[in-house]
C-alpha positions in Angstrom: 0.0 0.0 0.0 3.4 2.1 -0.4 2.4 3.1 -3.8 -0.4 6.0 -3.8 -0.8 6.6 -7.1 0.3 5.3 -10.5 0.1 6.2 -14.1 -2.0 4.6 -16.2 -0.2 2.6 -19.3 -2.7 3.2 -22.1 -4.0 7.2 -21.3 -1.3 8.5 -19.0 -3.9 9.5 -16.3 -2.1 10.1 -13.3 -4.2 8.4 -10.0 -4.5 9.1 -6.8 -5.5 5.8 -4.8 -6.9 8.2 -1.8 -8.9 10.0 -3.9 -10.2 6.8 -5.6 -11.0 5.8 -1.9 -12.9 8.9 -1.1 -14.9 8.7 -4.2 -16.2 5.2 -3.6 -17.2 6.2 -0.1 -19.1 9.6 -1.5 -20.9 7.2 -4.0 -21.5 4.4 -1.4 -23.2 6.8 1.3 -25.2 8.2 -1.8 -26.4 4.6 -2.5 -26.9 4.2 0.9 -29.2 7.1 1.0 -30.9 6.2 -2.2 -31.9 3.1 -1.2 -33.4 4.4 2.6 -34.8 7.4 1.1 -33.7 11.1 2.6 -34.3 10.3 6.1 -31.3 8.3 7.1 -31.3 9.1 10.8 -33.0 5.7 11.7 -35.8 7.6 13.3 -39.4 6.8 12.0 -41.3 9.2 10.0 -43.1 11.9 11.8 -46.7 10.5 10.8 -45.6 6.9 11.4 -47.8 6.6 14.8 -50.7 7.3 12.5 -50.4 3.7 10.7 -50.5 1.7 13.4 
């Protein structure tokens, strides 16, 4: 894990494997809210005691 960033062969992009790291975890959390919906604190909606 010495090596934190490399060229790449074929179009000479020069990247960065901590900001390869920190753009997978942006688009994981986005996923994450995408597939709870924009209320990630855990707590129930506000009109959930109405369904019951």
């Amino acid at each position: 894990m010495h090596v934190r960033e490399w060229t790449c062969g074929t179009c000479g992009a020069v990247l960065d494997r901590d900001i390869n790291a920190a753009v997978n975890v942006a688009k994981a959390a986005g996923q994450a809210v995408t597939a709870r919906g924009p209320q990630v604190s855990g707590d129930p909606p506000p009109n959930s005691a109405a369904k019951r």
